[in-house]
N, C-alpha and C positions, 0 to 999 in steps of 0.2 A: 770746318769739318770736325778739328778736335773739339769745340765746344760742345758740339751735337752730339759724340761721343760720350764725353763728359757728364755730360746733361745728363743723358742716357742711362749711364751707370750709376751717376746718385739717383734715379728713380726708380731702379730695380732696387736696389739697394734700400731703399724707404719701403719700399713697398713689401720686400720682404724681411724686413723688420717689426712689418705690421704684421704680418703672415705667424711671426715667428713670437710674439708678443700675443697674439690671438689666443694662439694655441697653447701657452706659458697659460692665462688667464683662464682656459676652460679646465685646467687642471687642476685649478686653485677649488673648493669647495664653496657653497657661496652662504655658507655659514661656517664658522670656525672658531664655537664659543667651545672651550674644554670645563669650564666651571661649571661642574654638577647643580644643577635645579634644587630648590630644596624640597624636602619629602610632602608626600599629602597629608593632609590631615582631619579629623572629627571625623574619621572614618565610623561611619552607621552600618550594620549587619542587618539582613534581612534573611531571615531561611526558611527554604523554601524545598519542596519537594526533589530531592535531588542537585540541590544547587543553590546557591547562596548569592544575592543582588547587595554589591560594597556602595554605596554612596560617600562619597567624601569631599574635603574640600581641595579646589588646586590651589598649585603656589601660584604665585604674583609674578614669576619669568615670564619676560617678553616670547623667548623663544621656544619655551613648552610647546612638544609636538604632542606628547601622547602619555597613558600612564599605563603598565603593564601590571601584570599581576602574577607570580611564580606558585606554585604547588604541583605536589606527585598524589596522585591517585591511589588508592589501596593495591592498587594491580601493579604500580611500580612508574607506570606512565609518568612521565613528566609534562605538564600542562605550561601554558604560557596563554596569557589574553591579553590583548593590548585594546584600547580606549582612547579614539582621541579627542585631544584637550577641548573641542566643544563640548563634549558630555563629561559630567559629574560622577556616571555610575560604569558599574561593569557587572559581569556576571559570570560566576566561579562554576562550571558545570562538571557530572559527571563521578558524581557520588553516589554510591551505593547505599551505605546505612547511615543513619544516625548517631554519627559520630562527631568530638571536635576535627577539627584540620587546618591545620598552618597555612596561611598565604600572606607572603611577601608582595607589597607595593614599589613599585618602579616611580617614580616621574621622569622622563626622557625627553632631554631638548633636540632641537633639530641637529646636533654636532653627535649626537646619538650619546652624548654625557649622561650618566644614569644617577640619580640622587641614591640618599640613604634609605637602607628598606623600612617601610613601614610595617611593622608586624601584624597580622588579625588574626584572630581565632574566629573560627564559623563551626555552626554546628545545623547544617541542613539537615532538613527532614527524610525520612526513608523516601528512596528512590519509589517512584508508581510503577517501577518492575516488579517490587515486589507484589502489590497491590493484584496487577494481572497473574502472578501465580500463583496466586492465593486461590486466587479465581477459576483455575485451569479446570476442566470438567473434558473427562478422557474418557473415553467411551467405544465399543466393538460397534461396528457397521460394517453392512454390504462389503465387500472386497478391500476392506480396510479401517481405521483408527478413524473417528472424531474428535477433533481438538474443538473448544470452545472455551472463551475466553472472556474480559468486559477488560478494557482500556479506556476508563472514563476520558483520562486526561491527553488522550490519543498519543502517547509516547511514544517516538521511534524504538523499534523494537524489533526483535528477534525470537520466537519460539522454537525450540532446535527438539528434531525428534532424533533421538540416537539408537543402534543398537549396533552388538558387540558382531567384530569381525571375527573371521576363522583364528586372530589371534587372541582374541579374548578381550580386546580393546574397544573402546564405546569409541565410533564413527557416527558424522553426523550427516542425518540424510538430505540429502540436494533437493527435496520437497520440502525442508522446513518453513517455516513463517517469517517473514518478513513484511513489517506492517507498521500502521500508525492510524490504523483504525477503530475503531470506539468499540463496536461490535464482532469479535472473531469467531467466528464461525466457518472449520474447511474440516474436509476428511482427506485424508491422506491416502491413497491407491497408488497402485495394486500391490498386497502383501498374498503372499498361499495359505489357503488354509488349514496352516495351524495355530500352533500357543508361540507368539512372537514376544517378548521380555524387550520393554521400550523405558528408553530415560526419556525424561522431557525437564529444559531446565529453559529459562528466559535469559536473553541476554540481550542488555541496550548496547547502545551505538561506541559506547566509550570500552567495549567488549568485556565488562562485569559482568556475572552472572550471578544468578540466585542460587536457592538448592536446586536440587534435584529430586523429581518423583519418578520414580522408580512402578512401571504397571505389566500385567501379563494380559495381551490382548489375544481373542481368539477370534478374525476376522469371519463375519456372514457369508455363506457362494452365493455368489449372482458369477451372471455372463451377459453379453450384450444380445440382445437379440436382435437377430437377423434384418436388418432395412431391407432386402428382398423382400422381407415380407409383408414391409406396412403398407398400407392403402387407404385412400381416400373412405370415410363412410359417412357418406353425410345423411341426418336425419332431419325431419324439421324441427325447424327453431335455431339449427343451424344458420352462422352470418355466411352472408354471399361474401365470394371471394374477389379478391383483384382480378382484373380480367386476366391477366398473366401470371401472374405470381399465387401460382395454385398450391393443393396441399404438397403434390410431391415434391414439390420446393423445400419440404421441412427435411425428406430425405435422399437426397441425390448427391450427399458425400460433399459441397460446397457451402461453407458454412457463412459467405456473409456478401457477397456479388452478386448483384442485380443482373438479370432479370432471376435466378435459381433461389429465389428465396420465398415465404408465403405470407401474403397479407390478406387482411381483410377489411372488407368494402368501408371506408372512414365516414362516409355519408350516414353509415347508418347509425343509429342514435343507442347508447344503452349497451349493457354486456355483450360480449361478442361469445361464440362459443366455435369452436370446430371436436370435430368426433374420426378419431382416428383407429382403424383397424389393426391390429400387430401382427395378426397372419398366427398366431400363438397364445395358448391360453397356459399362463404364468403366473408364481408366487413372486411378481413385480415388485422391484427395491427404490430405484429412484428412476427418473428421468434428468437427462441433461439439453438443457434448452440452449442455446446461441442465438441469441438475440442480433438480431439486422442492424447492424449499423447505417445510418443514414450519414448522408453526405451532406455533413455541418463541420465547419472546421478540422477538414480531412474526411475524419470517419468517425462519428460519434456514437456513442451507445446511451445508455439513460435519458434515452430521445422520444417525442413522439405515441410511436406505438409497441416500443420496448415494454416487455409484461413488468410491472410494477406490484397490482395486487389479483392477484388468482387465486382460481381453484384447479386441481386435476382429478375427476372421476373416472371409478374404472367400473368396467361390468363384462359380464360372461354373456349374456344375452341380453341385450338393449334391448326396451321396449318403443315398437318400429314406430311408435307416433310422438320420439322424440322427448317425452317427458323424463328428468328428473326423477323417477320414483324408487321406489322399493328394488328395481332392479339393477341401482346403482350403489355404490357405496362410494364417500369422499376419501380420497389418499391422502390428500393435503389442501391447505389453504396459503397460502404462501404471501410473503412481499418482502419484493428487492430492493436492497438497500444498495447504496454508491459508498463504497468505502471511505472515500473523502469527506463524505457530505456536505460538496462543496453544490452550488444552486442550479437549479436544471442549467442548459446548454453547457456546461462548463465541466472537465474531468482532467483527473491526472492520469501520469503515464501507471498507476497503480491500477486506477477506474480503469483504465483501457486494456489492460493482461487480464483480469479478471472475467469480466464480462467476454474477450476474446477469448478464454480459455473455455466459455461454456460454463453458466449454471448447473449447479449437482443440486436437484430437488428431491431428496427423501420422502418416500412413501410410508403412509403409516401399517409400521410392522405385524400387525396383527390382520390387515386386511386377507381377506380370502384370493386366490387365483381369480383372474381374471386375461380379457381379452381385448376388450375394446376402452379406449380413451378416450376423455373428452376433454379439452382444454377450456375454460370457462374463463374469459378476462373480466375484472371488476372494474380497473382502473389501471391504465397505463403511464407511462410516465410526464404522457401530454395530456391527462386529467380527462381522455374521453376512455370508451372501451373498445377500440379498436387492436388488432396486435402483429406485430410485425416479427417475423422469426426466421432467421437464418437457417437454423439444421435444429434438431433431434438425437437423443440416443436413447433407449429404452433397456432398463437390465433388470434383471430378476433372473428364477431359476423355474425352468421346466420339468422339474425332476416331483 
């Protein structure tokens, strides 16, 4: 019995020795070189639009994990990028001008031992921020500011509209720009009509900015006009409609849920047109369209029968056998761009607020009052003319 005993207790005894040796050995690190790496070297410079590509050589350490790279920002920023030792290069971002700037090289083994710095001087190209405010084109419209913009090199970016509070301080408005699209193009609403004193300056993502232009905008009156008032007017040459998805689908306050939205008949071949009543005869400023999301990969826009390239005519009296003529005049001709331009079916979470926020299509300024509407589709964004549209909103001034 005492053996069994015995036994017994040198086996706990083992066994929590093992326990105890386990837990010793996961404490230990399972590298534990402190001899610094030595530095990279034939370090190559590349400068480039806002940022500098190092290429260099690694050292010959077994246990090289990574190589980092130090520099501060003209804003004060401190930066750090690290590279691991499968690649050769890195990339120093978030420069503003054309200037040199120090960066310090790291090589770091896995015991996180850091070699000697390598020094570089880089001298990147001006930032393509500036490039876009160079570009900026600021302009009075309908119930507010046009910003318009060209970001060839699609920069993440920021266009910040400011104006000064009751302190006399420039605040920046919660409508600015946020973008990294090629083509900018938005107006800004609703400001009151008067003389409104705007900064606009650009700022990328590392929060540098440019100057600042300084404009006095005296926003156009429009108001929305009344959806009580729109109605169906169909003439011919008008396309037949969905069985269900009719015209008051364009205004019944529901801007993108099936069955409340209006399509028209995909069978048919060739431009599509509908002709819309406002109930109101108007010095018209734009329309805003909300294109139908189809049910592709959740809810897609740039789909389909989403208007792509159109026309919107307007006229005071429609001539009733539906032609085109002398008693209409063209507002606009338009086509929708995807801010991404990334390839049909496919959009970003940018694509998708955009287009969910409704189309602002500008009218041309000089057109006369009018009353009736005709949407004319050329090509939609599934390459027939058929057109799928969520809601409507129609503004201009009756006065």
């Amino acid at each position: 019995m005492k053996y069994k005993m015995l036994k017994t207790s040198v086996f706990v005894i083992i066994i929590a020795s093992l326990i105890i040796s386990c837990d010793e050995n996961k404490l230990e690190p399972i590298e534990n070189n402190k001899i610094a790496p030595d530095p990279v070297e034939n370090v190559m410079v590349e400068n480039l639009p806002g940022k500098s590509k190092l290429t260099y050589t690694l050292p010959k350490d077994q246990d090289l994990l990574y190589v980092k790279a130090e520099y501060t920002l003209a804003t004060g920023r401190k930066m750090e990028v690290k590279s691991s030792y499968y690649n050769n290069s890195l990339l120093v971002e978030g420069f503003l001008n054309e200037e040199e700037q120090t960066v310090k090289l790291y090589a770091v083994n896995r015991s996180e031992a850091i070699s000697e710095p390598t020094i570089v001087t880089v001298n990147p190209k001006e930032s393509p921020a500036w490039d876009v405010f160079r570009s900026l084109l600021i302009e009075t419209t309908f119930g507010g500011v046009s910003i318009k913009a060209t970001n060839n090199l699609r920069y993440d970016l920021s266009i910040l509209l400011m104006e000064k509070n009751d302190q006399g301080d420039w605040v920046i408005n919660d409508k600015s720009i946020y973008t990294s699209t090629d083509i900018i193009k938005k107006t800004i609403r609703p400001f009151t009509i008067e003389p409104h004193d705007f900064a606009f300056t650009v700022r990328d993502r590392w929060l540098n900015t440019t100057d600042t232009l300084y404009t006095t905008i005296t926003p156009l009156l429009e108001t929305p006009l009344p959806k009580s008032g729109y109605k169906p007017y169909r003439l011919p040459g008008d396309t037949k409609t969905h069985s269900t998805a009719i015209e008051t689908g364009m205004w019944d306050g529901e801007i993108m849920n099936w069955p409340k939205v209006f399509l028209t008949d995909g069978s048919v071949a060739g431009p599509h047109t509908v002709t819309i009543d406002t109930g109101v005869l108007a010095k018209m400023s734009r329309i805003v369209i909300w294109d139908y999301p189809e049910y592709f990969n959740g809810r897609s826009y740039y789909y389909k029968g989403n208007l792509k390239e159109f026309e919107v005519w307007g006229s005071e009296t429609p001539n009733p056998d539906g032609s085109l003529d002398q008693t209409w005049i063209k507002l606009g001709a338009y086509n929708a761009v995807k801010p991404s331009g990334l390839p049909f079916g496919q959009q970003t979470d940018e694509d998708y607020q955009t287009a969910n926020a409704g189309f602002s299509w500008e009218f041309e300024p000089t057109a006369p009052k009018v009353r009736y509407l005709r949407i004319k589709s050329l090509k939609n964004w599934g390459a027939t003319g058929s057109m799928s549209i969520g809601e409507i909103q129609v503004y201009g001034n009756t006065n």
